[in-house]
C-alpha positions in Angstrom: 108.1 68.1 -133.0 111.6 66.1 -132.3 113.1 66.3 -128.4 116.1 67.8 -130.1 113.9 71.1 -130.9 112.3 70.9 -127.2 116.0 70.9 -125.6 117.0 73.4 -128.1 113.9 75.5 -126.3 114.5 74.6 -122.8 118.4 75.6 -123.7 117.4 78.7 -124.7 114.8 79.7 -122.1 117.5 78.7 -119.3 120.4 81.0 -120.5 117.9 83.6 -120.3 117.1 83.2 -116.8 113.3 82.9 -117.9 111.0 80.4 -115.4 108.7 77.6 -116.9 106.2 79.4 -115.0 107.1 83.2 -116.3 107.5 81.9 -119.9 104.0 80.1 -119.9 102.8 83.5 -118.1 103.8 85.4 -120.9 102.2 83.4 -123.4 98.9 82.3 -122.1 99.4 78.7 -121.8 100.4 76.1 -118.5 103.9 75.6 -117.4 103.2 71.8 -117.6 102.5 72.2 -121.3 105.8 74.3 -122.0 108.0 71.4 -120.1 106.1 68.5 -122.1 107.3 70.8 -125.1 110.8 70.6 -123.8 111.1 67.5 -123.0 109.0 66.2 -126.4 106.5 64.6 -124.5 103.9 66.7 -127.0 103.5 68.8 -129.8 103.1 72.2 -130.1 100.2 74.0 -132.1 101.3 76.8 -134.8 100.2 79.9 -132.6 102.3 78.2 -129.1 105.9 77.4 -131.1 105.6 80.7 -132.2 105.0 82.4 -129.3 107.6 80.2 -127.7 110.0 81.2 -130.4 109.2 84.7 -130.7 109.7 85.3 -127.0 112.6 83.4 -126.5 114.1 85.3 -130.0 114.8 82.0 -132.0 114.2 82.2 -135.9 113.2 79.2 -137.6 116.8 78.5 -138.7 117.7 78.1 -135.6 114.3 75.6 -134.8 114.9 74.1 -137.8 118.6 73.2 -138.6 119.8 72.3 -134.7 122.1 69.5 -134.9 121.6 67.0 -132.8 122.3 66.8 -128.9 126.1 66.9 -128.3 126.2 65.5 -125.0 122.7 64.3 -124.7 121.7 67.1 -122.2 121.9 70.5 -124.6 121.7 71.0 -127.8 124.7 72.8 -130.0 124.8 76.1 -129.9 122.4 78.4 -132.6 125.7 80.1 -133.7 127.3 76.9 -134.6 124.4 76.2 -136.6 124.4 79.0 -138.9 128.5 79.0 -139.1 127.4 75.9 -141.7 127.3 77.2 -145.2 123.4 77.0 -146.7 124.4 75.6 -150.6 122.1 77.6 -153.4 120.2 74.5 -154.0 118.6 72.7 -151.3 117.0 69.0 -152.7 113.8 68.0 -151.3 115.2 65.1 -149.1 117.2 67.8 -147.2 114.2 69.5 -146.2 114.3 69.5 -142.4 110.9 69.6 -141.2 108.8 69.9 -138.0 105.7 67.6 -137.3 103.1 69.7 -134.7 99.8 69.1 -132.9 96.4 68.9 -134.7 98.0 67.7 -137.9 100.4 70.6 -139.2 103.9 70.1 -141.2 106.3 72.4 -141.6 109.3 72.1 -144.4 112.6 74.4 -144.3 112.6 76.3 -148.0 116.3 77.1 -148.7 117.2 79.4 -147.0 120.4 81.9 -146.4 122.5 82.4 -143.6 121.3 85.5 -142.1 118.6 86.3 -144.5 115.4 88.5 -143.9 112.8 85.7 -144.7 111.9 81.8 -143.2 110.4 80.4 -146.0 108.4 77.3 -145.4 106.4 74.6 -147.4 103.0 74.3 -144.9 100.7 71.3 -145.0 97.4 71.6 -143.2 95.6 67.6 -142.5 92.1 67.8 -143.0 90.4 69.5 -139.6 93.8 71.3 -139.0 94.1 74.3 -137.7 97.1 76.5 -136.5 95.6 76.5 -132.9 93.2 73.8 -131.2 92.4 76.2 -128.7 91.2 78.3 -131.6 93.3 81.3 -130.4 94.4 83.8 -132.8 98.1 84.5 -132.9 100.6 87.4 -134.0 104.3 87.4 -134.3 106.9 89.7 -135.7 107.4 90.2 -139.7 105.2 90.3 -142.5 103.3 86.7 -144.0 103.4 85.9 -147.7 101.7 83.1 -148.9 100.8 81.2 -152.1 98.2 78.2 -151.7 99.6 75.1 -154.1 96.6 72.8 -153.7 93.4 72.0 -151.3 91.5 75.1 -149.5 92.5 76.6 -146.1 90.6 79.3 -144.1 92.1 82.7 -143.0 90.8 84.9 -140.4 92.8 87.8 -140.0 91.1 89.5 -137.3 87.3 90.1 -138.0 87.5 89.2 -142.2 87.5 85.7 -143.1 89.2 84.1 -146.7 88.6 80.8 -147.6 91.7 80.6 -149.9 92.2 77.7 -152.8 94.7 76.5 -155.1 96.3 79.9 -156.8 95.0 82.3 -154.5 97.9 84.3 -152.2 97.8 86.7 -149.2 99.5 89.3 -147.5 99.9 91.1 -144.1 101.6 92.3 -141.3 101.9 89.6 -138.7 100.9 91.2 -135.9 97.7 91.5 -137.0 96.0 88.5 -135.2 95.5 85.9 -137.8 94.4 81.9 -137.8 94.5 79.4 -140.4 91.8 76.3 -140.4 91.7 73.5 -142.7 87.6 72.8 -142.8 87.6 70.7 -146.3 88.5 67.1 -146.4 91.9 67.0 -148.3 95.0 68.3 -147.2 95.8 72.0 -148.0 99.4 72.9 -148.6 101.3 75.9 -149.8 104.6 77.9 -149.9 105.0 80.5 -146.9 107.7 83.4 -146.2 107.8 85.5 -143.2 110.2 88.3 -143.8 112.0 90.1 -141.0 111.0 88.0 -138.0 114.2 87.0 -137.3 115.3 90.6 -137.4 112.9 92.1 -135.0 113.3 88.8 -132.2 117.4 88.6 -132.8 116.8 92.3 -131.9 115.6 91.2 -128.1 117.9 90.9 -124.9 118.5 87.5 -124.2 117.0 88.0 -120.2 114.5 90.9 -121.0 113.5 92.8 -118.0 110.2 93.3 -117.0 109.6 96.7 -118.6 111.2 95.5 -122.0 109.0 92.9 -122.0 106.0 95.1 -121.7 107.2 96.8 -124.5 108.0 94.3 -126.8 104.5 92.5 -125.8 103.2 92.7 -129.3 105.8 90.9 -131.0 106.1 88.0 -128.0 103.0 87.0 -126.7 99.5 85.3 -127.2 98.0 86.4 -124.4 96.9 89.3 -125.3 95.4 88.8 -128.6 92.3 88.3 -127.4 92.3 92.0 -125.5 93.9 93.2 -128.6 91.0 92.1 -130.5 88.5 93.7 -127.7 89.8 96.7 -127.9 89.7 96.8 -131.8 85.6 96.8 -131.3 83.7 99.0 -131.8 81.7 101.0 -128.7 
């Protein structure tokens, strides 16, 4: 997780008028752990850059391809980003990736300008898991996967998949969903999330407080726990 990506948040969660406080609020965690985020002072898990991301409508394009600071206080505007032409071929050494806590890598796939999926090369370290708090997350658009080598776990609200080299999966996103590396080599696969950055793009950049109620599902962690509850059975 670079300090450009953490300004690029803060930028973003500033022009929407959002609060540290409000924004950690929304998403279950402490405010001191969002400004260590901004400032790059720590790492992320999976489940909290999404939620970050999701709520503050930034794709992975836009996390993933920010240039660097201009004038060392704000990153370059997201539209200037994408106004840079993505070439049909991308080479592996252009791959801009994203280190985050408890051992997980993410790699930019090529990717169009625009397009409806964020296609990602995932590596899971041995003991890795997409939240240390082992919280279950959910985010807009639908998750495809294909597992190249080593064995990761799934739990996709009550079920659990242990998933190896060849296998693939499938589902909508909002399902609450957790991935766990329990073997001792690194698991790593191809991912595409399709029409997440259709469905947060779609959000107003300073939501009110109803429109954030609404949109709950697609933005926030918190509730996935109650969501889970209230999927029990009497």
């Amino acid at each position: 997780m670079t300090s450009e990506v953490g300004a690029l948040l803060r930028h973003a969660r500033v022009k929407r008028g959002i609060s540290l406080r409000s924004l950690a609020g929304e998403i279950g965690v402490s405010p001191s752990l969002i400004s260590q985020v901004e400032t790059g002072k720590t790492q992320p898990s999976v489940s909290t850059l999404y939620a970050i991301s999701n709520f503050l409508g930034l794709s992975m394009d836009d996390l993933l391809n920010n240039d660097p600071l201009s004038d060392g206080s704000e990153p370059t505007s997201a539209e200037a980003n994408r106004a840079h032409a993505h070439p049909p071929v991308q080479r592996a050494s252009d791959n801009a990736t994203l280190e985050m806590d408890n051992g997980v890598r993410w790699e930019q796939l090529a990717t169009g300008s625009g397009g409806p999926g964020e296609p990602l090369l995932v590596t899971y370290s041995p003991g890795a898991s997409s939240s240390i708090e082992g919280k279950f997350m959910r985010h807009a658009g639908f998750e495809y996967a294909y597992i190249i080598e080593g064995e990761l776990t799934l739990q996709l609200e009550f079920d659990t998949y242990v998933l190896q080299a060849g296998d693939s999966l499938q589902f909508d996103a909002l399902r609450p969903h957790m991935y766990t590396n329990h073997s001792s080599q690194a698991a790593r696969g191809v991912w595409n999330v399709v029409g997440r950055r259709q469905q947060i793009q779609s959000l107003p950049d300073a939501p009110a407080k109803a429109a954030r109620k609404g949109r709950r599902g697609l933005t926030s962690a918190v509730d996935v726990l109650q969501a889970m509850q209230d999927g029990q059975p009497d």
